[in-house]
C-alpha positions in Angstrom: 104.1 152.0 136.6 105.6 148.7 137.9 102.9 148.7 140.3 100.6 149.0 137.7 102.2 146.3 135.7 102.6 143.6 138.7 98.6 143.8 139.5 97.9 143.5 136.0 99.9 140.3 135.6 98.8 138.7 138.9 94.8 139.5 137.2 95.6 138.2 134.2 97.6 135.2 136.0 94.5 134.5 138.3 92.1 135.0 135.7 93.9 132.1 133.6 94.3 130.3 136.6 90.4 130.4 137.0 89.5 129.2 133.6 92.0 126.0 134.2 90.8 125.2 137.6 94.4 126.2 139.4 96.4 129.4 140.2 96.3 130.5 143.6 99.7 130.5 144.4 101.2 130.9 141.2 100.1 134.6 140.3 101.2 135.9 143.8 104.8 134.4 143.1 105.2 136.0 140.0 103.9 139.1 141.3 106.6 138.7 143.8 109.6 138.1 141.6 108.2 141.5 139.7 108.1 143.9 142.5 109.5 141.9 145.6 107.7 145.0 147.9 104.4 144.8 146.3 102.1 144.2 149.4 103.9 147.8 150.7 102.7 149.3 147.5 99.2 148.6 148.1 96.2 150.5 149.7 94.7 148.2 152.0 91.4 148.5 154.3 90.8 149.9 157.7 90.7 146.7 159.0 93.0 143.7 158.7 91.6 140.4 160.2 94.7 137.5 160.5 93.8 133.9 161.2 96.5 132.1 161.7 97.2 128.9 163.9 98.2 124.9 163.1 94.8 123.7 162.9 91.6 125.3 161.8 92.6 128.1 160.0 90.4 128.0 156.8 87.2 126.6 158.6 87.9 129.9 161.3 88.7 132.0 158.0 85.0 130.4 156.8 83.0 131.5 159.4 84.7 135.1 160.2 83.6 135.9 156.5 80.2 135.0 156.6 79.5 136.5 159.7 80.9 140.2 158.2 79.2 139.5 154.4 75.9 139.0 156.3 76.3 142.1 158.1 76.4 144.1 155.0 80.4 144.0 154.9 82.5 143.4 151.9 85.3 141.4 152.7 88.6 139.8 150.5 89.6 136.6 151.5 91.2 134.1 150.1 88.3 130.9 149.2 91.1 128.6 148.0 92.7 128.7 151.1 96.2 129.1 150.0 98.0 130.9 153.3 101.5 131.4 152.5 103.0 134.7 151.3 102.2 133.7 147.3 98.2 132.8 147.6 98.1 135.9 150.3 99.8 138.0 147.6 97.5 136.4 144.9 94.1 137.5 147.2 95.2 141.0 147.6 96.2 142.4 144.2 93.2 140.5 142.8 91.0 141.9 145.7 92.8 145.4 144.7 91.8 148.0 141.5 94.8 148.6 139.1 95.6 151.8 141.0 96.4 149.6 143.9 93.3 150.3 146.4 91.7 147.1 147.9 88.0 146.6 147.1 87.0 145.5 150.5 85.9 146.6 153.9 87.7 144.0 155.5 91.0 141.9 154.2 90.3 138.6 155.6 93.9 136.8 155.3 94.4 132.9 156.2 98.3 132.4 156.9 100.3 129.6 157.6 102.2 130.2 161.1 105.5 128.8 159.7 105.3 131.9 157.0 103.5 134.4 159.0 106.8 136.5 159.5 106.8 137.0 156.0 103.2 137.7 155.5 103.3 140.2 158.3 106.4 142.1 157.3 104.1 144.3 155.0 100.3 143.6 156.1 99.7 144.6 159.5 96.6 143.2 161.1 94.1 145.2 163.0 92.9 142.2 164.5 94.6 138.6 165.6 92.7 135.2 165.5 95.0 132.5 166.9 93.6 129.1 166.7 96.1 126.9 167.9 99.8 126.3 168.1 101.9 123.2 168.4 104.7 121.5 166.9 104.1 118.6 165.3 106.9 115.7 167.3 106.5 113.7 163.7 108.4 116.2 161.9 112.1 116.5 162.1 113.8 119.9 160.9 114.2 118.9 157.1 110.3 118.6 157.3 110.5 114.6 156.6 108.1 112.4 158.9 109.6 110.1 161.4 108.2 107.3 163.3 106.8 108.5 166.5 107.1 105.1 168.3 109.1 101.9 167.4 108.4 100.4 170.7 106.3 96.7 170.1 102.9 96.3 171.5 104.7 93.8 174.0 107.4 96.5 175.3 104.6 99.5 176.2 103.2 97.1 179.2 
């Protein structure tokens, strides 16, 4: 029943969503504070594609699902582009029946690298697409920017 209940919600929270023009995130979160192990709850496809990377994520997302819809698959994946654990939750119990069976061939999901361990602790992909990894030297630990350089024009030469 609380199964039940939490996909319910995150539909009616989406569909809302939808009608204002906002709500990807938002309806996976509350799903979340519901039933915390929701994405364990869930029947998900055969196959599992995960894109994940620090660049070109949603562009790679893009073209993986319109290869597979126009080779007759149906595939879930999230348009909006919201990767972390809330939008991924969002795409899945709005990609699944009430029961809690995904209506797809294929779950496409897009995930941030930073929260791909929590993504991952319940969906595990079939299949890996890496685009890129780096760390970014302009972000210190508390995630402000810093300057990169403070050297003058004159003091590089």
């Amino acid at each position: 029943m609380k199964k039940f209940l939490t996909i319910l919600i995150c539909k009616l929270l989406r569909f809302a969503g939808k009608l204002i023009g906002k709500g990807s995130s938002k309806p996976g979160q509350v799903a979340l504070k519901l039933c915390p192990d929701i994405l364990s709850r869930v029947k998900l496809p055969q196959y599992i594609i995960a894109v994940t990377g620090s660049n070109g994520k949603t562009s790679t997302v893009e073209m993986i699902a319109h290869i597979l819809t126009q080779n007759g698959k149906t595939v879930a994946w999230n348009k909006e582009g919201s990767n972390q654990i809330e939008g991924v939750t969002t795409l899945v119990l709005d990609s699944a029946t009430l029961g809690g069976k995904v209506k797809a061939d294929i779950l496409l999901i897009e995930s941030d690298e930073r929260f791909a361990r929590y993504t991952f602790r319940y969906i595990k992909p079939t299949h890996y697409v890496i685009t890129n990894l780096y760390r970014d030297p302009t972000v210190i630990p508390s995630g402000c920017t810093t300057r990169c350089s403070t050297a003058s024009p004159t003091a590089r030469s």
